[in-house]
Residue frames as a rotation matrix with the C-alpha (Angstrom) as fourth column:
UNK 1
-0.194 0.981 0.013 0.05
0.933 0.189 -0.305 -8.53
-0.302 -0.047 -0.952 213.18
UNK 2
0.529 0.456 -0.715 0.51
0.271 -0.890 -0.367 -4.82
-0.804 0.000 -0.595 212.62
UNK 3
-0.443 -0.724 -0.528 2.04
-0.340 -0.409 0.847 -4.92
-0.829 0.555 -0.065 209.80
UNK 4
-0.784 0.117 0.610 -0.44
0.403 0.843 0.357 -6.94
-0.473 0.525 -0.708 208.33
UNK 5
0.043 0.793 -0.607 -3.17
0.729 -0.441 -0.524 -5.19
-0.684 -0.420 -0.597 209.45
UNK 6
0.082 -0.220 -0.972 -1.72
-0.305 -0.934 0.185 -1.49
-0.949 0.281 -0.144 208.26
UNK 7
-0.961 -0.057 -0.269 -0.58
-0.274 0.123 0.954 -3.39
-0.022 0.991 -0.134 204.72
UNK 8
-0.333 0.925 0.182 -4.69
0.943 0.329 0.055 -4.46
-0.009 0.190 -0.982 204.43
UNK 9
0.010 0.366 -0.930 -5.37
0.440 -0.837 -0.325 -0.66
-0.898 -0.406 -0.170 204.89
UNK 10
-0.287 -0.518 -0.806 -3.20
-0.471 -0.657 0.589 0.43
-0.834 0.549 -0.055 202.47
UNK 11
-0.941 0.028 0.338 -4.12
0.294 0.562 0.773 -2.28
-0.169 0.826 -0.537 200.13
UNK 12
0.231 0.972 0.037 -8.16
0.956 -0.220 -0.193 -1.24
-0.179 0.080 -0.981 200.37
UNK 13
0.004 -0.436 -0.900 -6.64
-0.243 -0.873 0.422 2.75
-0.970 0.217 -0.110 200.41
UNK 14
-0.736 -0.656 -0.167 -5.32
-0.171 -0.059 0.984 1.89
-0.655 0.752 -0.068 196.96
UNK 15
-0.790 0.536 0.297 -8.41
0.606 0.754 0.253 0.37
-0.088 0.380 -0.921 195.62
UNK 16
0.369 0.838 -0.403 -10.62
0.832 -0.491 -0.259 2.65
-0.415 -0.240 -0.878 196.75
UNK 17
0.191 -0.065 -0.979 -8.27
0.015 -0.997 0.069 5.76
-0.981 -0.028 -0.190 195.10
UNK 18
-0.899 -0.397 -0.184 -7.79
-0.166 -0.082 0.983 4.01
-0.405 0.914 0.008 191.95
UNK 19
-0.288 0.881 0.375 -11.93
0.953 0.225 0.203 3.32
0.095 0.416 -0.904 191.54
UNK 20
0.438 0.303 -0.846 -12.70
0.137 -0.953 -0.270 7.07
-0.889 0.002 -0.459 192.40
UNK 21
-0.634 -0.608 -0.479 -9.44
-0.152 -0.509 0.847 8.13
-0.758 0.610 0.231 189.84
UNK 22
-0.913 -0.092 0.397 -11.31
0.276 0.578 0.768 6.15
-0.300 0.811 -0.503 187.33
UNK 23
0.088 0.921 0.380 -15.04
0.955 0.031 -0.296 7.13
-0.284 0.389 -0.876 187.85
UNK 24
0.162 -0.240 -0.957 -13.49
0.067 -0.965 0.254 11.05
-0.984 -0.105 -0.141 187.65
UNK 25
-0.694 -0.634 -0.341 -12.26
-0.174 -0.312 0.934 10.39
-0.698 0.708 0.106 184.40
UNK 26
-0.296 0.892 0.341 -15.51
0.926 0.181 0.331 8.44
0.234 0.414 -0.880 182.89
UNK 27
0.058 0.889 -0.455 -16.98
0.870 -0.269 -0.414 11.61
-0.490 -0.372 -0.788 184.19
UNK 28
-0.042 -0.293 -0.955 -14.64
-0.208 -0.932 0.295 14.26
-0.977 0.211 -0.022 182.35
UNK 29
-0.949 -0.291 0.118 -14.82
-0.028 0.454 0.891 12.17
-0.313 0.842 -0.439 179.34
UNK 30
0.102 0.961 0.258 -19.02
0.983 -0.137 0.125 12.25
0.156 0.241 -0.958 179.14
UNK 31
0.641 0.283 -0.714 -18.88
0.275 -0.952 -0.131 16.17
-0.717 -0.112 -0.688 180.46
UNK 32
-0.251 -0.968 -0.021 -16.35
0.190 -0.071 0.979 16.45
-0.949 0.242 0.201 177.34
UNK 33
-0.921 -0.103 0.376 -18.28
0.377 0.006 0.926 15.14
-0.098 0.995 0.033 174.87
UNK 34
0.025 0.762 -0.648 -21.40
0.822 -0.384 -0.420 16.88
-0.569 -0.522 -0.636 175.86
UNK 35
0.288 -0.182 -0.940 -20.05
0.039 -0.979 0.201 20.01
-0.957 -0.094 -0.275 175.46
UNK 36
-0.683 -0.647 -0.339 -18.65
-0.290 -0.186 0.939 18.93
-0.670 0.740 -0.061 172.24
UNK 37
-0.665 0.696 0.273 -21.79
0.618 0.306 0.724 17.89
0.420 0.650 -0.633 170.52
UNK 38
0.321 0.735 -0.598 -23.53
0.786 -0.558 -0.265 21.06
-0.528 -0.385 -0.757 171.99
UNK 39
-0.106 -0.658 -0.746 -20.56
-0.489 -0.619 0.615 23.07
-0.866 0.429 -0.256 170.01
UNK 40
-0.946 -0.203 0.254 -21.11
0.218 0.185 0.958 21.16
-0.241 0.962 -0.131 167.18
UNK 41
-0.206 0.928 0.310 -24.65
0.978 0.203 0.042 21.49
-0.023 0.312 -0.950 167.00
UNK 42
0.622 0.617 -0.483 -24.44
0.371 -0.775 -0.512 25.56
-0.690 0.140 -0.710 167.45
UNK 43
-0.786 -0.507 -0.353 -21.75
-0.180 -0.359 0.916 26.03
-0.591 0.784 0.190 164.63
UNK 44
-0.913 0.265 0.311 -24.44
0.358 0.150 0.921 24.09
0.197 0.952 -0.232 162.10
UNK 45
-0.146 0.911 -0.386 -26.87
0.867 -0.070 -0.493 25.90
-0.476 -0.407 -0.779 163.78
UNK 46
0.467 -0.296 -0.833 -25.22
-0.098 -0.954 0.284 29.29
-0.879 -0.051 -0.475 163.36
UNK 47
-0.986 -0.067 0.154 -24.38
0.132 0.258 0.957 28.30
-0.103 0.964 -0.246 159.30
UNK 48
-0.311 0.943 0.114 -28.00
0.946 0.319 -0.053 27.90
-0.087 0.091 -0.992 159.01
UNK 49
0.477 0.488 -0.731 -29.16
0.660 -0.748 -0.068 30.82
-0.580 -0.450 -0.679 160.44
UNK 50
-0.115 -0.839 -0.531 -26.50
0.039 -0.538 0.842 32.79
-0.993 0.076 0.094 158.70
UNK 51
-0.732 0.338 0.591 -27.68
0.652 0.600 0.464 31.06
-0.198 0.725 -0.660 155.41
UNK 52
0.183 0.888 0.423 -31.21
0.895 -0.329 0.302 32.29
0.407 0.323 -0.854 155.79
UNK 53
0.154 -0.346 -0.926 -29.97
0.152 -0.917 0.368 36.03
-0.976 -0.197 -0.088 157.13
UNK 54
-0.778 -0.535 0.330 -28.16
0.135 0.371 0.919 35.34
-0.614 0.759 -0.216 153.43
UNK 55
-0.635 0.509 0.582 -30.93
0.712 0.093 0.696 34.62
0.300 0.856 -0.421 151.08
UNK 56
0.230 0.952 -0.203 -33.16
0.968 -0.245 -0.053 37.01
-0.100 -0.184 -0.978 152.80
UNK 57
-0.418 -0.640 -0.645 -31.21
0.496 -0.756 0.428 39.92
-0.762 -0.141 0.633 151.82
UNK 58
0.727 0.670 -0.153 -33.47
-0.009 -0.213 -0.977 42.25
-0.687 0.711 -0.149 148.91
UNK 59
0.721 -0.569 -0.394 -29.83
-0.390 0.137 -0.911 42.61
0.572 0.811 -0.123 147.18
UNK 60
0.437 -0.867 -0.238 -26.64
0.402 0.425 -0.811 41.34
0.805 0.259 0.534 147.21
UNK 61
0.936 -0.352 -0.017 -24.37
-0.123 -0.373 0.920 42.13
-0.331 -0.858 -0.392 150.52
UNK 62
0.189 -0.955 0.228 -21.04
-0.631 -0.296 -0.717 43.73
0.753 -0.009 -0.658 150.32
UNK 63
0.952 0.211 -0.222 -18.99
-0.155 0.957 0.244 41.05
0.264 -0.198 0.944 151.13
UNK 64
-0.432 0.176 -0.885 -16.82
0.566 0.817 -0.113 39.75
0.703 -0.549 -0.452 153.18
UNK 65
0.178 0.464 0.868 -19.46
-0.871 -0.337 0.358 40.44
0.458 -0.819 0.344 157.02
UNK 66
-0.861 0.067 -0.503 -19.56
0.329 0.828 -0.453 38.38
0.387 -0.556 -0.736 159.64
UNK 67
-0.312 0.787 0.532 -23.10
-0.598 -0.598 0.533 37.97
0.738 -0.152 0.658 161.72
UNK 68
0.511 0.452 -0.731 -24.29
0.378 0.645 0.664 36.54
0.772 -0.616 0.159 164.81
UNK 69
-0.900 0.063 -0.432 -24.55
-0.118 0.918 0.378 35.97
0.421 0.391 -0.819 167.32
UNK 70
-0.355 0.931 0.083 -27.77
-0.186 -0.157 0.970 34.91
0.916 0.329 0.229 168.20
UNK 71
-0.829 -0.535 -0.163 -28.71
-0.255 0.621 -0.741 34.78
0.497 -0.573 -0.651 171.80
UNK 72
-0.213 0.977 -0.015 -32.12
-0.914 -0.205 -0.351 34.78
-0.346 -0.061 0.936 171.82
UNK 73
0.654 0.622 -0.431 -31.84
-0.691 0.722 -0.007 31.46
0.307 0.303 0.902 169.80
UNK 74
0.950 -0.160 0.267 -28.92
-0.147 0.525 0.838 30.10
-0.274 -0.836 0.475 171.84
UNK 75
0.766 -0.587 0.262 -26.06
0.604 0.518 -0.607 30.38
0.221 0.623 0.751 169.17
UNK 76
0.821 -0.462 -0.334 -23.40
-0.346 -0.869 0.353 32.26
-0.453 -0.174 -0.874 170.32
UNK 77
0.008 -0.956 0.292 -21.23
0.616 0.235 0.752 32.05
-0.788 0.174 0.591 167.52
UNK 78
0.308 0.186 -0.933 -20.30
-0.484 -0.814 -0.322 34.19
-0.819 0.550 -0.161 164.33
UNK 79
0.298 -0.204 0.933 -20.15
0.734 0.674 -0.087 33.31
-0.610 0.710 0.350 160.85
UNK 80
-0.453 -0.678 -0.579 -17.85
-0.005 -0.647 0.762 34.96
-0.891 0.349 0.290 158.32
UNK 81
0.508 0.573 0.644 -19.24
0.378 0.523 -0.764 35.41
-0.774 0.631 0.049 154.86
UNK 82
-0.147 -0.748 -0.647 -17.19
-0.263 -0.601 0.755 35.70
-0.954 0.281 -0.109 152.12
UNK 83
0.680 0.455 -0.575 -17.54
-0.708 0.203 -0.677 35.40
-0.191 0.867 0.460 148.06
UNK 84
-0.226 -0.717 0.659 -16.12
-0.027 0.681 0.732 32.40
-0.974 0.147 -0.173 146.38
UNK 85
-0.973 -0.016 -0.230 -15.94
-0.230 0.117 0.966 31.61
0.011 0.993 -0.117 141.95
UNK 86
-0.750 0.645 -0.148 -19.08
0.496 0.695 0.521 30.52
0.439 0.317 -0.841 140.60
UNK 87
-0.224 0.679 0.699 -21.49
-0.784 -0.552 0.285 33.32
0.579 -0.484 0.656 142.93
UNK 88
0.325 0.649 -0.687 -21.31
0.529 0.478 0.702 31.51
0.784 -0.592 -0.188 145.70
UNK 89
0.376 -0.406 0.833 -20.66
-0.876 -0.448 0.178 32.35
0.301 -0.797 -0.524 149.75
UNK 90
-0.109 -0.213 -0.971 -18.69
0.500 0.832 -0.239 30.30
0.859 -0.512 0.016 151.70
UNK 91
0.668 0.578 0.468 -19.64
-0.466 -0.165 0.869 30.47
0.580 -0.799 0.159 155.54
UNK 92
-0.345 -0.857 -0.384 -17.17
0.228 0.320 -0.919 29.99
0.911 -0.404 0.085 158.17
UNK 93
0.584 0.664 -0.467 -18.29
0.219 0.426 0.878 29.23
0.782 -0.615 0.103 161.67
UNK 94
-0.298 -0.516 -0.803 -16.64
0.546 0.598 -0.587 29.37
0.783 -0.613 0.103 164.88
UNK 95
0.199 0.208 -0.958 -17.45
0.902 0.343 0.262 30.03
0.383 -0.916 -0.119 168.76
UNK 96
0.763 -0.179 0.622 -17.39
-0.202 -0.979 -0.034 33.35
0.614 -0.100 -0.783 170.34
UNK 97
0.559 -0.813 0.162 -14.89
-0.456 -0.138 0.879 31.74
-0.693 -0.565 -0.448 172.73
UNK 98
0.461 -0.275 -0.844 -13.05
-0.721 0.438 -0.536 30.01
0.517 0.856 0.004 169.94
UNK 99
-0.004 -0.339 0.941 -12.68
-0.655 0.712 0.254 27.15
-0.755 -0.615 -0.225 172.17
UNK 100
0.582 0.354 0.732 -13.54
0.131 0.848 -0.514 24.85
-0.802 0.395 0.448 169.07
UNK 101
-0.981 -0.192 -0.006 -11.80
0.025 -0.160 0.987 24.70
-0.190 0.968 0.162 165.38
UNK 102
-0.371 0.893 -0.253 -14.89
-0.536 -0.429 -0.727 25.82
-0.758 -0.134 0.638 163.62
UNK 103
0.026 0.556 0.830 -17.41
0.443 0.738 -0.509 24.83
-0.896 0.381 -0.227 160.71
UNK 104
-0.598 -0.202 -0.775 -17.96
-0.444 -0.722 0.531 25.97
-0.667 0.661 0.343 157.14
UNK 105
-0.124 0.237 0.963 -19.81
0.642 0.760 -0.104 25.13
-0.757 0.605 -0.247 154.20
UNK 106
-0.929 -0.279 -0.243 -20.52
0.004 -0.665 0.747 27.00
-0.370 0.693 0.619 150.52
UNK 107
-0.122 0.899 0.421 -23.87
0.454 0.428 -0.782 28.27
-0.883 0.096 -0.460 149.41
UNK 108
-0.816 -0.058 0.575 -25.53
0.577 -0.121 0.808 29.22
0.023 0.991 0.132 146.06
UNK 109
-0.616 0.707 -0.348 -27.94
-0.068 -0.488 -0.870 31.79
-0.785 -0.513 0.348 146.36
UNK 110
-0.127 0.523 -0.843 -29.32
-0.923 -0.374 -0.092 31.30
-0.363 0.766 0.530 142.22
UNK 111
-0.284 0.897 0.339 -32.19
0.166 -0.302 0.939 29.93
0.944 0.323 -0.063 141.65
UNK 112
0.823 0.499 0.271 -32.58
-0.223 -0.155 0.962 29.42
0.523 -0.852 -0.016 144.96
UNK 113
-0.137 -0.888 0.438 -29.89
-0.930 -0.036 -0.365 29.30
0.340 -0.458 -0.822 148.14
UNK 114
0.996 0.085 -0.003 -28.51
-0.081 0.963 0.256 25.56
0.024 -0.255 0.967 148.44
UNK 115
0.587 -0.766 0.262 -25.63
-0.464 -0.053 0.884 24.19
-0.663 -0.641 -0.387 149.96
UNK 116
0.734 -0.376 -0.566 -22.85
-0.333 0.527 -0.782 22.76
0.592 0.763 0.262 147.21
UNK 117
0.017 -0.627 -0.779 -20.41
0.285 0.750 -0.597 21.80
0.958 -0.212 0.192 149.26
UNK 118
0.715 0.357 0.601 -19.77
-0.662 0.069 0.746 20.80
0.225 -0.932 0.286 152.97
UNK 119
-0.310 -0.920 -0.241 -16.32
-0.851 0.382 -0.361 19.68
0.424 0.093 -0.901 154.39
């Protein structure tokens, strides 16, 4: 009888530590991607911003700079700018903690500043 008893414990014990194990992980796996679509959204934030820092310049900036970041508009990251053929910049993103692999994209400032390319 006590052996039954104790093996019904253990059997509800188990159950009960493999539904916790499981809701722990559903939970690191939503607080994961959170954070990752909050990091993606301030890299193309911080491109942006960097962009229009960019065209608003009266001349030309000695190149390569890096700028940001912004915490006043929540971006804490820096973008590199650097010339590329053709008078454009390419922009290079990434995280003041560089927890992420960052972003990038290439702009044309003439006639006006538009993106040409975007990995």
């Amino acid at each position: 009888m006590l052996v039954t008893v104790l093996g019904g414990l253990m059997l509800v014990g188990a159950i009960t530590f493999a539904a916790v194990f499981s809701v722990t992980l559903d939970t690191l796996a939503a607080r994961s991607a959170a954070r990752g679509a909050a990091e993606a959204v301030a890299l193309e934030g911080a491109l942006h911003l960097a962009a229009a820092e960019l065209a608003a310049l009266p001349e030309p900036a000695t190149l390569p700079v890096a700028v940001g970041p912004w915490p006043s508009l929540g971006v804490e990251a820096r973008v590199r700018l650097s010339r590329v053929a053709d008078g454009g910049v390419l922009l290079e993103a990434a995280l003041t903690g560089g927890v992420r692999e960052g972003a990038s994209m290439i702009v044309v400032l003439e006639p006006e500043p538009r993106p040409v390319w975007r990995p």
